[in-house]
MARMAR-189577 format. One line per 2 residues: their letters; for each residue x, y, z of C-alpha. Coordinates in pm, 1 decimal, padded with zeros to 6 digits. Example, Ala and Ser with C-alpha at 12.3 -4.5 7.8 and 13.67 -1.06 7.14 Angstrom:
REM residues 2
AS) 01230.0:-00450.0:00780.0 ~ 01367.0:-00106.0:00714.0
***
This chain:
REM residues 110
XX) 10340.5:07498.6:23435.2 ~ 10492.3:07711.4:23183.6
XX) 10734.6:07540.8:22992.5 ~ 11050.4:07777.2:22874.7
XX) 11126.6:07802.4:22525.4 ~ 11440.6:07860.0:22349.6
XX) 11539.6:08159.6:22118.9 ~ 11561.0:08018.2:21740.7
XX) 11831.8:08181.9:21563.2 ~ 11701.6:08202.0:21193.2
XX) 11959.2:08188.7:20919.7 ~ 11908.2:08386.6:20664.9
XX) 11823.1:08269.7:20301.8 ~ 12051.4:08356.1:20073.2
XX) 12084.6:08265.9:19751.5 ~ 12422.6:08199.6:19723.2
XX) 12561.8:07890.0:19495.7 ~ 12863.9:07697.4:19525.0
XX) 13099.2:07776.6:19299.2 ~ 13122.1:07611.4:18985.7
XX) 13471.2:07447.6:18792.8 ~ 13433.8:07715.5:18519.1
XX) 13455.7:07983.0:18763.1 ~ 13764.1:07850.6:18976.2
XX) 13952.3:07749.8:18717.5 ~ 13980.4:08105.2:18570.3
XX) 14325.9:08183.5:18518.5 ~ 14587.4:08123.9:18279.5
XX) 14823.3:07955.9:18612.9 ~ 14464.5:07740.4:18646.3
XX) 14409.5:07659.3:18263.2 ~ 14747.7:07516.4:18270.5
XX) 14715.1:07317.5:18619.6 ~ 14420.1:07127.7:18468.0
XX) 14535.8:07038.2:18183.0 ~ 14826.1:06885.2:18425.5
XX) 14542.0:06730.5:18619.7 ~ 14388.2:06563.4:18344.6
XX) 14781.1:06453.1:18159.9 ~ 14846.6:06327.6:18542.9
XX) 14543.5:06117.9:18547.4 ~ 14637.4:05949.4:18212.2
XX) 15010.3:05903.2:18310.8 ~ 14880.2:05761.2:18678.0
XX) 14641.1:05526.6:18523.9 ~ 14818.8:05443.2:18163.9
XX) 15159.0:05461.4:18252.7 ~ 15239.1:05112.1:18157.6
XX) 15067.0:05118.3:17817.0 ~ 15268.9:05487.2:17735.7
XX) 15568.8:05311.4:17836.9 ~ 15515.1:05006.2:17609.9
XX) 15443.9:05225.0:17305.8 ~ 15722.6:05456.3:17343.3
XX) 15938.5:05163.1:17428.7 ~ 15803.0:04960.2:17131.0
XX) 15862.0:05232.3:16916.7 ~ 16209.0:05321.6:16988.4
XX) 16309.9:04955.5:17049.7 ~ 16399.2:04934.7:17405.0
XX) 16467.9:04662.7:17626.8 ~ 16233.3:04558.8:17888.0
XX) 16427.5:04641.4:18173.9 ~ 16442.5:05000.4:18011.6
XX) 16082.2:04961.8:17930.1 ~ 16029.3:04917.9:18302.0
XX) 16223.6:05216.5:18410.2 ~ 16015.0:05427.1:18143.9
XX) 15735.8:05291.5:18308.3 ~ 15825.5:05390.0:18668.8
XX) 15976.9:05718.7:18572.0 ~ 15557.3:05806.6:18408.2
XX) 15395.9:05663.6:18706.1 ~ 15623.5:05947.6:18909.9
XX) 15621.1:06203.0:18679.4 ~ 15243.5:06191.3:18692.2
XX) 15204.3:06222.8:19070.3 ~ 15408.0:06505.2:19060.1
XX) 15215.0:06669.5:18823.0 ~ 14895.9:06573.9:19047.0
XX) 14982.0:06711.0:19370.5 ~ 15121.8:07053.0:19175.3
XX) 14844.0:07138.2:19013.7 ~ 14606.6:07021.8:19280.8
XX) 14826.0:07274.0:19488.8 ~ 14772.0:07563.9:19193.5
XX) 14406.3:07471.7:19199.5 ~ 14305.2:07509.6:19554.8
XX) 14087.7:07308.6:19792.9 ~ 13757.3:07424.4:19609.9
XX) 13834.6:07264.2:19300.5 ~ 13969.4:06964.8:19433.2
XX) 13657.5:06952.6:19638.0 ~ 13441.4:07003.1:19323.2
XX) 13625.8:06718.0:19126.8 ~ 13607.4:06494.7:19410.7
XX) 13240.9:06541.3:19418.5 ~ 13201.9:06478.4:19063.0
XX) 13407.1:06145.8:19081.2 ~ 13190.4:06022.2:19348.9
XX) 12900.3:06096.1:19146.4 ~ 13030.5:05908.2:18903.8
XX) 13103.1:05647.1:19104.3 ~ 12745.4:05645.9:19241.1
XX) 12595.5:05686.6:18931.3 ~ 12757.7:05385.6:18843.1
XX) 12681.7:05146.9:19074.5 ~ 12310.4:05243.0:19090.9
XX) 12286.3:05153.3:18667.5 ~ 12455.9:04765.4:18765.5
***
């Protein structure tokens, strides 16, 4: 019995990369973004330690303190979202690959 075989489509090899951070980020508009990034990561995570300093150091109550602390944690998703909308989906694909390797790397050294 002869047995029918399908056409295999070949792809083609190419020797194309993904693009790297260095070579999104490659504006002025995109210097400036992730620079925001990384200041929006600090304010996101740290927000309650800038807000004790700066309240510490300019002798605020806590209730201000607390409102300093809120008004960081806001300004610094703010500042996520618009530069992850100046970067573009590649780069935020590229850092979000990068955290997971961290991640990963991680949790394979424990």
């Amino acid at each position: 019995m002869p047995t029918s075989t399908k056409p295999v489509l070949e792809t083609p090899v190419t020797n194309l990369q993904a693009p790297q951070l260095k070579e999104l980020i490659n504006t002025p508009w995109k210097k400036l973004a992730f620079v925001g990034l990384l200041c929006s990561q600090l304010l996101i995570f740290g927000f309650l330690a800038v807000a004790g300093v700066i309240g510490a150091v300019i002798s605020l109550s806590a209730v201000q303190i607390a409102s300093l602390g809120g008004g960081l944690w806001v300004l610094g998703e703010v500042m996520f979202f618009a530069s992850i909308a100046i970067l573009g989906k590649p780069a935020f694909i590229i850092l979000k690959a990068q955290a997971k390797a961290w991640f990963k790397y991680s949790k394979t050294q424990a």
